[in-house]
NUBA-927616 format. One record per residue (C-alpha): residue number from 1; residue in three letters; chain; z negated, x, y negated. Coordinates in Angstrom, 1 decimal, padded with zeros to 4 digits, always signed. Example, Ala and Ser with C-alpha at 12.3 -4.5 7.8 and 13.67 -1.06 7.14 Angstrom:
REM NUBA-927616
+-----+--------+--------+--------+--------+--------+
| num | residu | chaine |     up |   east |  north |
+-----+--------+--------+--------+--------+--------+
|   1 |    Ala |      A | -007.8 | +012.3 | +004.5 |
|   2 |    Ser |      A | -007.1 | +013.7 | +001.1 |
+-----+--------+--------+--------+--------+--------+
//
This chain:
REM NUBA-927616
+-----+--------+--------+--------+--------+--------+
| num | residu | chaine |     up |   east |  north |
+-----+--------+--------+--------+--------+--------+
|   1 |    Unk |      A | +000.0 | +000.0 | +000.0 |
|   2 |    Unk |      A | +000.5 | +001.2 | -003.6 |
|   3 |    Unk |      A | -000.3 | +000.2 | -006.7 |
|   4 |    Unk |      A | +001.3 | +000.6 | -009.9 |
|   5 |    Unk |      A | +000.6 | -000.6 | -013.7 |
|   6 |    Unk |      A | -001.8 | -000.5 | -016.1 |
|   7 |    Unk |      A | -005.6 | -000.7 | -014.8 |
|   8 |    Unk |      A | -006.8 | -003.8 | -014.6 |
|   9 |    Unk |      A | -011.0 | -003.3 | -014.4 |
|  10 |    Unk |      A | -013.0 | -004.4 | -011.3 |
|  11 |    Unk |      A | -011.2 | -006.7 | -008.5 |
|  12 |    Unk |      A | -013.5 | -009.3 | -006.9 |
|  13 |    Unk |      A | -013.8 | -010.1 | -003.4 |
|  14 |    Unk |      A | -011.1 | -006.8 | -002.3 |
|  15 |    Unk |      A | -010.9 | -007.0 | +001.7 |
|  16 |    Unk |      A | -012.3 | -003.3 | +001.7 |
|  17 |    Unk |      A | -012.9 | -004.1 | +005.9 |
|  18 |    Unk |      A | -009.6 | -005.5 | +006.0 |
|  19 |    Unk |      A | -007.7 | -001.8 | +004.7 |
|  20 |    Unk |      A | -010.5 | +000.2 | +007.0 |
|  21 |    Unk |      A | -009.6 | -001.4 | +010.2 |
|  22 |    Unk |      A | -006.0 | -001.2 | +009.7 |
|  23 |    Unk |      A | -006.3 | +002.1 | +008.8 |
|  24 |    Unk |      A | -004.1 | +001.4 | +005.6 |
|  25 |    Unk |      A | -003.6 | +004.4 | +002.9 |
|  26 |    Unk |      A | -004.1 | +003.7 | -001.0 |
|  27 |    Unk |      A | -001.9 | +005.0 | -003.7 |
|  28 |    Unk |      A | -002.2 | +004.2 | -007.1 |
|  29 |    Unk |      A | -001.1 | +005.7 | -010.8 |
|  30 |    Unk |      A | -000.7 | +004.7 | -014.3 |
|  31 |    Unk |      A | +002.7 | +003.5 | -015.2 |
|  32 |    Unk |      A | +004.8 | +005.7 | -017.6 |
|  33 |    Unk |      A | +005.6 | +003.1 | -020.2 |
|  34 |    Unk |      A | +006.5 | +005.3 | -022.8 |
|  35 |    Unk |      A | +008.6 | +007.7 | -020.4 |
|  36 |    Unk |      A | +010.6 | +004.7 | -018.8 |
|  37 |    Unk |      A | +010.7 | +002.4 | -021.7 |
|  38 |    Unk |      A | +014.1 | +003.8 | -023.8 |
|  39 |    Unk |      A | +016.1 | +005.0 | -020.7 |
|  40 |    Unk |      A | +016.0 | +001.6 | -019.0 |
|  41 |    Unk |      A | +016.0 | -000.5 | -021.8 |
|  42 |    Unk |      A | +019.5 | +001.5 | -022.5 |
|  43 |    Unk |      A | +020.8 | +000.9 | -018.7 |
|  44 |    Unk |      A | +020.0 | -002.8 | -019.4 |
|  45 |    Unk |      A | +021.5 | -002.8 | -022.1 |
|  46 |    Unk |      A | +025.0 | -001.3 | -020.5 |
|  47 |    Unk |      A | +024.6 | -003.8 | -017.5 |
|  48 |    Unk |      A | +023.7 | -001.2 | -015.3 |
|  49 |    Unk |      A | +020.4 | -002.7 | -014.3 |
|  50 |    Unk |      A | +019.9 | -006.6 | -014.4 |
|  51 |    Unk |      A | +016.0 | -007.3 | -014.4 |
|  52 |    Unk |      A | +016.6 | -011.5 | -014.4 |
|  53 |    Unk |      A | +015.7 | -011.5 | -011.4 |
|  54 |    Unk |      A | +011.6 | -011.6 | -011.3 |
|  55 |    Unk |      A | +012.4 | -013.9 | -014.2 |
|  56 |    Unk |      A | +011.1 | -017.6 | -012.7 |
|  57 |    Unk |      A | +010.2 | -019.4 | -016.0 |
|  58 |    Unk |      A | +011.2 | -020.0 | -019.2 |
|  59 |    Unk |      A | +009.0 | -021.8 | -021.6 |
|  60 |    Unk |      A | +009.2 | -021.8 | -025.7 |
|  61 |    Unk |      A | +006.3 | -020.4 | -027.4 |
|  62 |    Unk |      A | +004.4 | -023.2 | -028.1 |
|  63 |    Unk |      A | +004.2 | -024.0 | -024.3 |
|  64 |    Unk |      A | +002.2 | -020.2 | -024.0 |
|  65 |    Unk |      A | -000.9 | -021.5 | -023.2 |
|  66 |    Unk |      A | +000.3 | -023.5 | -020.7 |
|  67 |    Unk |      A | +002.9 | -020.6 | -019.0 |
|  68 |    Unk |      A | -000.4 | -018.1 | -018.9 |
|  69 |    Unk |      A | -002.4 | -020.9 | -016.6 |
|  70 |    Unk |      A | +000.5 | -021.4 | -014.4 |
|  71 |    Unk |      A | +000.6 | -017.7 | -014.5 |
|  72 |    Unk |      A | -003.1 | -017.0 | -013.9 |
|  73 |    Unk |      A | -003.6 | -019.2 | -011.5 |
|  74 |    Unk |      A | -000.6 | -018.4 | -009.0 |
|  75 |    Unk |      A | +001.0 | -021.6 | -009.6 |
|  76 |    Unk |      A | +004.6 | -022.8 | -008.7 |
|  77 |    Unk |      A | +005.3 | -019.2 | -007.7 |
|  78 |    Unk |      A | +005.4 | -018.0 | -011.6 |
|  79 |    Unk |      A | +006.4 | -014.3 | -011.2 |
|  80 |    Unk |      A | +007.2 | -013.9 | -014.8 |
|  81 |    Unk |      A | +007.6 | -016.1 | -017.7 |
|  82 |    Unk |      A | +010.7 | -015.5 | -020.8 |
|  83 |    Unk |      A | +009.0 | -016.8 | -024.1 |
|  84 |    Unk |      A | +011.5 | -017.9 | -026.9 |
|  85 |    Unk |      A | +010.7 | -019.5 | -030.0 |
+-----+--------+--------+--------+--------+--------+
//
């Protein structure tokens, strides 16, 4: 298993028996943000890369509280939502 992004504090209830008895190996790093951000934005941006795909809502702005419950609680398999105004 690995685990990348930005550190998100304390994890409750993490099946620590669970990863011992299948003998399981932990990775996990910060992201480079600032390293990645400009070169992919530019492939993107030539068509090279097409990132739509994790894409599974699209709400307007004023809907934001909404699209963060739906989001925080694992609702209607809400991988990422696009805001617009």
């Amino acid at each position: 298993m690995s685990v990348a992004g930005v550190y998100g504090g304390f994890i409750d209830k993490f099946p620590m028996g669970a990863i011992v008895n299948r003998s399981l190996t932990i990775k996990s790093g910060q992201t480079h943000v600032h390293r990645y951000m400009r070169p992919l934005m530019e492939r993107i941006e030539r068509r090279e890369i097409d990132p739509t795909f994790v894409i599974t809502h699209r709400m307007k702005l004023n809907q934001a509280a909404d699209g963060y419950d739906i989001f925080s609680n694992k609702e209607d398999d809400c991988m990422k939502i696009v805001m617009t105004p």
